[in-house]
BADOSE-100626 format. One record per residue (C-alpha): x, y, z. Coordinates in steps of 0.2 Angstrom, whole numbers, plus 5000, padded with zeros to 4 digits. Layout:
% residues N
REC_X_Y_Z
...
END
This chain:
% residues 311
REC_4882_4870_4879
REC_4872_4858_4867
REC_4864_4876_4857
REC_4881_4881_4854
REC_4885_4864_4849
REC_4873_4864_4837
REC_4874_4881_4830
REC_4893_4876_4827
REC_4887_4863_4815
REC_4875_4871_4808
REC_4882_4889_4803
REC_4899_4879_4799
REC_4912_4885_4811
REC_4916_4888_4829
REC_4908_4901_4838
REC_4916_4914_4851
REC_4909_4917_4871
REC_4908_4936_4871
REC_4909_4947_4887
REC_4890_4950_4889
REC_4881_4934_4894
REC_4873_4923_4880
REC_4880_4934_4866
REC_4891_4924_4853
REC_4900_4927_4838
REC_4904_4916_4823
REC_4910_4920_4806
REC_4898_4924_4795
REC_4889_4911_4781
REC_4881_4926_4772
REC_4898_4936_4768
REC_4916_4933_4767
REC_4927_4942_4781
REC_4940_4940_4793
REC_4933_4941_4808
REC_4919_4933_4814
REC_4902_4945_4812
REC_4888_4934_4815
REC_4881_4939_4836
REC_4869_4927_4842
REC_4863_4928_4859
REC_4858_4910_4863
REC_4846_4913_4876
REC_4835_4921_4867
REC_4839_4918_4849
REC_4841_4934_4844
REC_4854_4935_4828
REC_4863_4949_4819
REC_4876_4949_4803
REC_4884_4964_4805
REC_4892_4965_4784
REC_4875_4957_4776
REC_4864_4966_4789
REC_4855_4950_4788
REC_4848_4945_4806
REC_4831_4939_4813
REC_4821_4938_4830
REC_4824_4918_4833
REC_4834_4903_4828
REC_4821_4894_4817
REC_4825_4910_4805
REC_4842_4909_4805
REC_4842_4888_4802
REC_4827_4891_4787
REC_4840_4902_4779
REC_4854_4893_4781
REC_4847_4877_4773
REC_4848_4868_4790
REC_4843_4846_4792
REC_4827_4843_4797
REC_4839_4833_4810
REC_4845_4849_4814
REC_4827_4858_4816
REC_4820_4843_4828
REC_4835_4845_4837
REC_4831_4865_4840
REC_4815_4861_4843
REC_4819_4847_4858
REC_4831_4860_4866
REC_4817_4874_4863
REC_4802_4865_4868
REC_4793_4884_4871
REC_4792_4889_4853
REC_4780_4902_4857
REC_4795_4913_4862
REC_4804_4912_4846
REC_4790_4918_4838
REC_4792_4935_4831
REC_4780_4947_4834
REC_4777_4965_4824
REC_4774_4978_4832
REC_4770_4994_4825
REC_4785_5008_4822
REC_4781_5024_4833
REC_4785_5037_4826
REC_4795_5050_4837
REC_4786_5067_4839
REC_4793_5082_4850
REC_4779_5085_4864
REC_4762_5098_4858
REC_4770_5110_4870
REC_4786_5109_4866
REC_4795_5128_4865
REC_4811_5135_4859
REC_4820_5141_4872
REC_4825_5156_4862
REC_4805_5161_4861
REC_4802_5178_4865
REC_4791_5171_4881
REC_4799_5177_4897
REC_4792_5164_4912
REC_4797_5156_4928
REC_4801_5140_4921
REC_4810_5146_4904
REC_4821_5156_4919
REC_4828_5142_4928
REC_4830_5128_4912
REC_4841_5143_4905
REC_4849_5142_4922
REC_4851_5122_4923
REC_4859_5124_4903
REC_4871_5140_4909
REC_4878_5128_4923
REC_4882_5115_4910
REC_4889_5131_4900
REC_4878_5130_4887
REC_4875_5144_4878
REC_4862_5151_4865
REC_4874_5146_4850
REC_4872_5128_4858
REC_4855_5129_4859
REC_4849_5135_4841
REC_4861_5121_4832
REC_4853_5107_4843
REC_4836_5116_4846
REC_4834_5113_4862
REC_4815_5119_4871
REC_4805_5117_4885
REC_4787_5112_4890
REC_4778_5123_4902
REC_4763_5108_4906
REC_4759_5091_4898
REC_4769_5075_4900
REC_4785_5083_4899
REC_4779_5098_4911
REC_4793_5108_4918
REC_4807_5098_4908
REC_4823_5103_4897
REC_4817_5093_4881
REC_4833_5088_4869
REC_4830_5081_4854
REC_4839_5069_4841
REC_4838_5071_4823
REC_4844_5060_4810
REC_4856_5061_4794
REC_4840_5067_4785
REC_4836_5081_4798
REC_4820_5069_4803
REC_4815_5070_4823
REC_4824_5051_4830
REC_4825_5052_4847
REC_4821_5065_4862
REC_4825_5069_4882
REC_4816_5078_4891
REC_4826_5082_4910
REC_4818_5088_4925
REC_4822_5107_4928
REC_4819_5106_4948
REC_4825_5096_4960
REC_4813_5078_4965
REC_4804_5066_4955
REC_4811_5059_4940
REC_4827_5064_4932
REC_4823_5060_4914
REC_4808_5056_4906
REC_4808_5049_4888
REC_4796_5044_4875
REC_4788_5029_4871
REC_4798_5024_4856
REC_4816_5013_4854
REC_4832_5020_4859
REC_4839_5010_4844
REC_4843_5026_4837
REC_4860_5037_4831
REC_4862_5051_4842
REC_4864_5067_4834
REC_4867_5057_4818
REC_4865_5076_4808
REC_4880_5082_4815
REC_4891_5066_4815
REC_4906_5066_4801
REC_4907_5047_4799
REC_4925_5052_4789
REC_4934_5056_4805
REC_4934_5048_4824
REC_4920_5047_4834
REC_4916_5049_4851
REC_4903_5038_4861
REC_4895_5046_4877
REC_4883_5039_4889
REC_4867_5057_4888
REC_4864_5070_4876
REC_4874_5083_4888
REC_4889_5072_4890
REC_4890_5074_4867
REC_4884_5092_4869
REC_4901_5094_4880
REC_4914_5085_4866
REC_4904_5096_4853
REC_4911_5088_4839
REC_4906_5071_4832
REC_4900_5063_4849
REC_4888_5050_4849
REC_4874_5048_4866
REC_4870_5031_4868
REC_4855_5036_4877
REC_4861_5023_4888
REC_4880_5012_4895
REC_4876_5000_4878
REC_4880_5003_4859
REC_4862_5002_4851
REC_4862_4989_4834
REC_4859_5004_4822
REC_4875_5012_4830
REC_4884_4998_4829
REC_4878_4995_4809
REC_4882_5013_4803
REC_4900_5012_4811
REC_4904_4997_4801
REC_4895_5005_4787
REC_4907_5020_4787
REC_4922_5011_4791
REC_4926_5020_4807
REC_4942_5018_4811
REC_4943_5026_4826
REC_4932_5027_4842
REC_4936_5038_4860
REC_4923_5027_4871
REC_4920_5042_4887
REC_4906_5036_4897
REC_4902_5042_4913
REC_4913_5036_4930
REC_4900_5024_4936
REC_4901_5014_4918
REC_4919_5007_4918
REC_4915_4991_4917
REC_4903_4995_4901
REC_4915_5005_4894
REC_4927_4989_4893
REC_4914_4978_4884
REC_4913_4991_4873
REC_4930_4993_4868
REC_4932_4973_4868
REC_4919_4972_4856
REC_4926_4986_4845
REC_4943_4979_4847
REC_4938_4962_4840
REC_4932_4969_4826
REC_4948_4981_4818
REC_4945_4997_4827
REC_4956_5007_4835
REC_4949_5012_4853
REC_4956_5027_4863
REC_4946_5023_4884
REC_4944_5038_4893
REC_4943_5035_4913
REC_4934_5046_4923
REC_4937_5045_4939
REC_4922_5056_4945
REC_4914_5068_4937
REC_4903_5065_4920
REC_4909_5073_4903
REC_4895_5085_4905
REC_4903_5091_4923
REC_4919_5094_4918
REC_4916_5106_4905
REC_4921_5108_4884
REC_4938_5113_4887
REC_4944_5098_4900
REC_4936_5085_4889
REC_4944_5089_4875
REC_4960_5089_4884
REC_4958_5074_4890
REC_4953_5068_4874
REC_4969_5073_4868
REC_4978_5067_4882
REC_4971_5050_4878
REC_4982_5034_4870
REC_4976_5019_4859
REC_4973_5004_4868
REC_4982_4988_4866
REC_4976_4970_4869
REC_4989_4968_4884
REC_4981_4986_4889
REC_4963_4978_4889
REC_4968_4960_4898
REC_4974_4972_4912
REC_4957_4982_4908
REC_4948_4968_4913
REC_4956_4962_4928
REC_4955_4980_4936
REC_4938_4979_4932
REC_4935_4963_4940
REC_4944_4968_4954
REC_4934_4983_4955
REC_4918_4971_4956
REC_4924_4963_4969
REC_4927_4977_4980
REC_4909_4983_4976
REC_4901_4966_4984
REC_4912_4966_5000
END
Protein backbone atom coordinates (compact mmCIF):
# COMPACT_ATOMS: atom_id res chain seq x y z
CA UNK A 1 0.00 0.00 0.00
CA UNK A 2 1.85 3.15 -1.27
CA UNK A 3 0.35 5.33 2.02
CA UNK A 4 1.75 2.97 4.31
CA UNK A 5 4.85 2.87 2.19
CA UNK A 6 5.10 6.30 2.73
CA UNK A 7 4.23 6.69 6.33
CA UNK A 8 7.08 3.92 6.82
CA UNK A 9 9.66 6.45 5.54
CA UNK A 10 8.41 9.26 6.90
CA UNK A 11 7.62 8.21 10.70
CA UNK A 12 10.92 6.16 10.44
CA UNK A 13 9.93 2.49 11.05
CA UNK A 14 7.51 -0.20 9.93
CA UNK A 15 4.24 0.03 10.59
CA UNK A 16 1.68 -2.96 11.86
CA UNK A 17 -1.89 -4.02 10.06
CA UNK A 18 -4.33 -4.05 12.90
CA UNK A 19 -7.55 -6.14 13.21
CA UNK A 20 -9.94 -3.19 12.30
CA UNK A 21 -9.59 -2.10 8.83
CA UNK A 22 -7.34 0.79 7.90
CA UNK A 23 -6.12 1.16 11.43
CA UNK A 24 -2.17 0.86 11.88
CA UNK A 25 0.36 1.01 14.29
CA UNK A 26 4.02 2.23 14.33
CA UNK A 27 6.46 3.04 17.07
CA UNK A 28 6.20 6.31 18.16
CA UNK A 29 8.69 9.34 16.92
CA UNK A 30 7.37 11.54 19.77
CA UNK A 31 8.28 9.17 22.75
CA UNK A 32 10.56 6.20 23.49
CA UNK A 33 8.73 2.92 24.11
CA UNK A 34 8.74 -0.65 23.38
CA UNK A 35 5.88 -1.11 21.62
CA UNK A 36 4.55 0.55 18.93
CA UNK A 37 1.80 3.52 20.10
CA UNK A 38 1.34 5.48 17.16
CA UNK A 39 -2.53 4.38 15.41
CA UNK A 40 -3.19 5.72 12.24
CA UNK A 41 -6.06 4.77 10.22
CA UNK A 42 -5.02 5.24 6.70
CA UNK A 43 -8.17 5.96 5.09
CA UNK A 44 -8.95 8.59 6.84
CA UNK A 45 -5.84 10.02 8.22
CA UNK A 46 -6.89 10.02 11.40
CA UNK A 47 -3.62 9.73 14.05
CA UNK A 48 -3.19 9.10 17.75
CA UNK A 49 0.01 8.71 20.06
CA UNK A 50 -1.18 7.04 22.89
CA UNK A 51 2.24 7.99 25.45
CA UNK A 52 2.54 11.75 24.10
CA UNK A 53 -1.19 12.03 23.50
CA UNK A 54 -0.02 13.84 20.55
CA UNK A 55 -2.57 13.09 17.65
CA UNK A 56 -4.31 15.08 14.84
CA UNK A 57 -7.43 14.82 12.32
CA UNK A 58 -5.28 14.23 9.00
CA UNK A 59 -1.93 13.30 7.67
CA UNK A 60 -0.71 16.84 6.55
CA UNK A 61 -0.64 17.28 10.57
CA UNK A 62 1.14 14.46 11.45
CA UNK A 63 4.00 15.07 8.25
CA UNK A 64 4.13 19.16 9.50
CA UNK A 65 5.23 17.93 12.89
CA UNK A 66 7.34 15.30 12.05
CA UNK A 67 9.45 17.65 9.76
CA UNK A 68 8.58 15.75 6.62
CA UNK A 69 10.37 16.44 2.71
CA UNK A 70 8.51 18.68 0.59
CA UNK A 71 9.06 15.22 -1.53
CA UNK A 72 7.32 13.62 1.10
CA UNK A 73 4.24 16.34 1.07
CA UNK A 74 3.85 16.28 -2.88
CA UNK A 75 3.69 12.71 -2.55
CA UNK A 76 0.62 12.86 0.19
CA UNK A 77 -0.82 15.29 -1.67
CA UNK A 78 -0.76 13.09 -5.34
CA UNK A 79 -2.09 10.04 -3.38
CA UNK A 80 -4.74 12.48 -1.60
CA UNK A 81 -5.80 14.56 -4.48
CA UNK A 82 -9.40 15.51 -2.19
CA UNK A 83 -7.64 17.50 0.47
CA UNK A 84 -10.73 18.96 1.41
CA UNK A 85 -11.32 15.91 3.55
CA UNK A 86 -8.30 16.16 5.52
CA UNK A 87 -9.15 19.41 6.46
CA UNK A 88 -10.01 19.59 10.12
CA UNK A 89 -13.05 21.06 10.99
CA UNK A 90 -14.03 22.54 14.75
CA UNK A 91 -16.79 21.98 16.00
CA UNK A 92 -18.27 23.39 19.08
CA UNK A 93 -17.97 20.96 22.44
CA UNK A 94 -21.80 20.24 23.69
CA UNK A 95 -21.99 20.34 26.85
CA UNK A 96 -23.95 17.10 28.40
CA UNK A 97 -27.01 18.23 30.51
CA UNK A 98 -29.50 15.78 32.07
CA UNK A 99 -33.01 16.49 30.34
CA UNK A 100 -35.44 19.82 32.19
CA UNK A 101 -37.72 17.08 33.31
CA UNK A 102 -35.45 14.87 34.44
CA UNK A 103 -36.69 13.37 38.25
CA UNK A 104 -35.22 11.25 40.87
CA UNK A 105 -36.66 8.07 41.00
CA UNK A 106 -36.65 8.28 44.81
CA UNK A 107 -38.98 11.70 44.54
CA UNK A 108 -41.86 11.57 46.77
CA UNK A 109 -44.20 11.56 43.38
CA UNK A 110 -46.22 8.49 43.17
CA UNK A 111 -47.34 8.05 39.13
CA UNK A 112 -47.96 5.58 36.61
CA UNK A 113 -44.82 5.94 34.88
CA UNK A 114 -42.40 6.11 38.03
CA UNK A 115 -44.47 2.59 38.84
CA UNK A 116 -43.43 0.57 35.98
CA UNK A 117 -39.45 2.19 35.60
CA UNK A 118 -39.15 1.03 39.28
CA UNK A 119 -40.57 -2.23 37.84
CA UNK A 120 -38.16 -2.43 34.71
CA UNK A 121 -35.09 -1.47 37.43
CA UNK A 122 -36.56 -4.34 40.17
CA UNK A 123 -36.34 -7.09 37.23
CA UNK A 124 -32.73 -6.07 36.62
CA UNK A 125 -32.50 -6.18 40.61
CA UNK A 126 -31.82 -2.99 41.04
CA UNK A 127 -32.46 -1.61 44.17
CA UNK A 128 -32.88 2.03 45.75
CA UNK A 129 -29.14 1.75 47.19
CA UNK A 130 -28.37 1.41 43.46
CA UNK A 131 -30.31 3.96 42.49
CA UNK A 132 -29.13 6.86 44.94
CA UNK A 133 -25.26 6.18 44.28
CA UNK A 134 -25.82 6.32 40.43
CA UNK A 135 -28.76 8.65 40.51
CA UNK A 136 -30.79 7.33 38.27
CA UNK A 137 -34.53 9.29 37.37
CA UNK A 138 -36.99 9.54 35.00
CA UNK A 139 -38.80 12.05 32.59
CA UNK A 140 -42.62 11.98 32.58
CA UNK A 141 -42.87 14.21 28.91
CA UNK A 142 -40.24 15.84 26.76
CA UNK A 143 -37.67 14.19 24.58
CA UNK A 144 -36.87 11.64 26.91
CA UNK A 145 -40.68 10.99 27.69
CA UNK A 146 -41.45 7.75 29.37
CA UNK A 147 -37.70 6.65 29.67
CA UNK A 148 -35.21 5.38 32.47
CA UNK A 149 -32.50 8.21 32.20
CA UNK A 150 -28.89 6.89 33.51
CA UNK A 151 -26.41 9.25 33.71
CA UNK A 152 -22.41 9.25 33.52
CA UNK A 153 -20.35 11.46 35.61
CA UNK A 154 -16.83 12.12 35.60
CA UNK A 155 -13.75 11.75 38.07
CA UNK A 156 -14.80 15.50 38.98
CA UNK A 157 -18.49 14.51 39.66
CA UNK A 158 -19.21 16.67 36.37
CA UNK A 159 -22.43 15.17 34.11
CA UNK A 160 -20.27 13.22 30.92
CA UNK A 161 -22.60 11.14 29.30
CA UNK A 162 -26.46 9.93 29.79
CA UNK A 163 -29.08 6.98 28.74
CA UNK A 164 -32.27 7.47 28.68
CA UNK A 165 -34.20 3.66 27.99
CA UNK A 166 -37.70 3.15 26.95
CA UNK A 167 -39.95 1.98 29.89
CA UNK A 168 -42.67 0.22 27.71
CA UNK A 169 -42.49 -2.13 25.14
CA UNK A 170 -42.25 -0.51 21.09
CA UNK A 171 -40.36 2.29 19.62
CA UNK A 172 -36.85 2.95 20.31
CA UNK A 173 -35.01 1.08 22.86
CA UNK A 174 -32.43 3.74 23.76
CA UNK A 175 -32.52 7.22 23.14
CA UNK A 176 -29.26 9.28 23.74
CA UNK A 177 -28.08 12.90 23.69
CA UNK A 178 -26.65 14.86 21.06
CA UNK A 179 -23.12 14.76 22.45
CA UNK A 180 -19.77 12.20 21.91
CA UNK A 181 -19.72 8.99 23.40
CA UNK A 182 -15.89 9.57 23.70
CA UNK A 183 -16.40 9.50 27.24
CA UNK A 184 -15.35 7.29 30.56
CA UNK A 185 -18.18 5.65 31.87
CA UNK A 186 -18.80 5.92 35.48
CA UNK A 187 -15.28 7.31 35.64
CA UNK A 188 -16.40 8.66 39.54
CA UNK A 189 -16.50 5.24 40.77
CA UNK A 190 -13.68 3.59 38.69
CA UNK A 191 -10.29 2.75 41.13
CA UNK A 192 -7.71 2.98 38.25
CA UNK A 193 -5.29 1.04 41.19
CA UNK A 194 -7.02 -2.28 40.73
CA UNK A 195 -8.57 -4.29 37.36
CA UNK A 196 -11.12 -3.04 35.37
CA UNK A 197 -13.91 -4.41 33.80
CA UNK A 198 -15.29 -3.29 30.30
CA UNK A 199 -19.10 -3.69 29.42
CA UNK A 200 -21.02 -3.02 26.39
CA UNK A 201 -24.56 -0.55 28.60
CA UNK A 202 -24.80 1.22 31.74
CA UNK A 203 -26.82 -1.98 33.08
CA UNK A 204 -24.38 -4.41 32.13
CA UNK A 205 -21.49 -2.14 34.86
CA UNK A 206 -24.50 -1.52 37.18
CA UNK A 207 -24.61 -5.59 37.33
CA UNK A 208 -20.26 -6.12 38.03
CA UNK A 209 -20.87 -3.06 40.68
CA UNK A 210 -17.51 -2.72 41.14
CA UNK A 211 -15.07 -0.80 38.68
CA UNK A 212 -16.89 -1.59 35.44
CA UNK A 213 -16.50 0.61 32.51
CA UNK A 214 -19.89 0.92 29.72
CA UNK A 215 -18.68 1.57 26.52
CA UNK A 216 -21.80 2.86 25.50
CA UNK A 217 -21.13 0.91 22.64
CA UNK A 218 -18.91 -2.94 21.38
CA UNK A 219 -15.65 -0.29 20.93
CA UNK A 220 -13.21 1.19 23.41
CA UNK A 221 -13.74 5.03 23.07
CA UNK A 222 -10.07 7.17 22.65
CA UNK A 223 -10.52 8.75 26.20
CA UNK A 224 -10.95 5.10 27.63
CA UNK A 225 -8.30 3.94 25.90
CA UNK A 226 -5.80 7.14 27.14
CA UNK A 227 -6.73 6.99 30.85
CA UNK A 228 -5.96 3.27 30.88
CA UNK A 229 -2.47 3.86 29.74
CA UNK A 230 -2.45 6.86 31.93
CA UNK A 231 -3.13 4.60 35.01
CA UNK A 232 -1.00 1.82 34.07
CA UNK A 233 -3.85 -0.68 34.15
CA UNK A 234 -2.62 -3.93 34.34
CA UNK A 235 -5.47 -5.90 34.23
CA UNK A 236 -8.84 -5.74 32.10
CA UNK A 237 -11.96 -8.49 32.29
CA UNK A 238 -13.37 -7.52 28.55
CA UNK A 239 -17.51 -8.97 29.28
CA UNK A 240 -19.55 -7.68 26.52
CA UNK A 241 -22.68 -8.83 25.61
CA UNK A 242 -23.14 -12.51 23.58
CA UNK A 243 -23.77 -11.10 20.20
CA UNK A 244 -20.18 -9.05 20.46
CA UNK A 245 -17.68 -11.95 20.47
CA UNK A 246 -15.99 -10.89 17.58
CA UNK A 247 -15.47 -7.27 19.17
CA UNK A 248 -14.62 -8.47 22.20
CA UNK A 249 -11.46 -10.18 20.37
CA UNK A 250 -10.31 -6.99 18.80
CA UNK A 251 -10.54 -5.65 22.06
CA UNK A 252 -8.35 -8.04 23.76
CA UNK A 253 -5.79 -8.07 20.66
CA UNK A 254 -5.34 -4.62 21.03
CA UNK A 255 -4.94 -4.56 24.82
CA UNK A 256 -2.72 -7.60 24.50
CA UNK A 257 -0.25 -5.88 22.17
CA UNK A 258 0.10 -3.27 24.23
CA UNK A 259 1.28 -5.27 27.92
CA UNK A 260 -1.95 -5.90 29.54
CA UNK A 261 -3.20 -8.82 31.03
CA UNK A 262 -6.80 -9.73 29.56
CA UNK A 263 -9.14 -11.96 31.42
CA UNK A 264 -12.45 -12.79 28.05
CA UNK A 265 -15.53 -13.57 29.47
CA UNK A 266 -17.89 -15.58 26.75
CA UNK A 267 -21.27 -15.42 27.04
CA UNK A 268 -23.11 -17.67 25.51
CA UNK A 269 -26.46 -15.89 25.75
CA UNK A 270 -27.70 -13.85 28.01
CA UNK A 271 -26.11 -10.13 28.84
CA UNK A 272 -24.38 -9.25 32.09
CA UNK A 273 -27.23 -7.24 32.93
CA UNK A 274 -29.62 -10.64 32.68
CA UNK A 275 -27.62 -12.87 34.52
CA UNK A 276 -27.71 -11.05 37.69
CA UNK A 277 -24.72 -9.53 40.31
CA UNK A 278 -23.92 -12.75 41.87
CA UNK A 279 -23.51 -14.94 38.44
CA UNK A 280 -21.13 -12.33 37.01
CA UNK A 281 -19.07 -12.06 39.60
CA UNK A 282 -18.68 -15.80 39.51
CA UNK A 283 -18.04 -15.84 36.46
CA UNK A 284 -15.70 -13.20 36.80
CA UNK A 285 -13.83 -15.22 39.13
CA UNK A 286 -14.20 -18.24 37.20
CA UNK A 287 -12.25 -16.45 34.42
CA UNK A 288 -8.39 -17.20 33.38
CA UNK A 289 -5.82 -14.84 31.69
CA UNK A 290 -5.56 -15.21 28.04
CA UNK A 291 -2.42 -16.28 26.22
CA UNK A 292 -1.37 -15.50 22.71
CA UNK A 293 -1.92 -19.21 21.54
CA UNK A 294 -5.42 -18.70 23.45
CA UNK A 295 -6.22 -15.52 21.29
CA UNK A 296 -4.89 -17.32 17.67
CA UNK A 297 -7.36 -19.87 18.49
CA UNK A 298 -9.74 -16.81 19.57
CA UNK A 299 -9.65 -15.66 16.37
CA UNK A 300 -10.11 -18.73 14.35
CA UNK A 301 -13.36 -19.56 16.22
CA UNK A 302 -14.32 -16.22 15.49
CA UNK A 303 -13.73 -16.57 11.98
CA UNK A 304 -15.46 -19.65 11.94
CA UNK A 305 -18.29 -18.23 13.62
CA UNK A 306 -18.57 -15.66 10.71
CA UNK A 307 -18.70 -17.94 8.30
CA UNK A 308 -21.41 -19.94 9.66
CA UNK A 309 -23.37 -16.54 9.94
CA UNK A 310 -23.13 -15.95 5.98
CA UNK A 311 -24.26 -19.54 5.03
Amino acid sequence: MQVVNLLNRVVGNRGRSLQKIDEWMWWSPFIHHHKPKLQINVKTGKWHCWVSNNGGHNLFQLFKKLKATQEQFDELSELFKDVRRYKKVKEEKKICQLPKEFKSLLNKEDTITKRHALAHLKKRKIDKKTILRYNIGYCESGLYENRIVVPSYDSGGNLNYFIARNIFDGGMKYKNPPVSKDVVGFDLFINWDEPIVLCEGVFDAIAVRRNAIPLFGKTIPKSVMKKIFEKRVERIYILLDSDAYWDSIEMTDILMRNGIDVNFIKLEEKDPSEIGFRKVIDILKQSKKVSFSDLIRMKLDGKSEKHLEVW
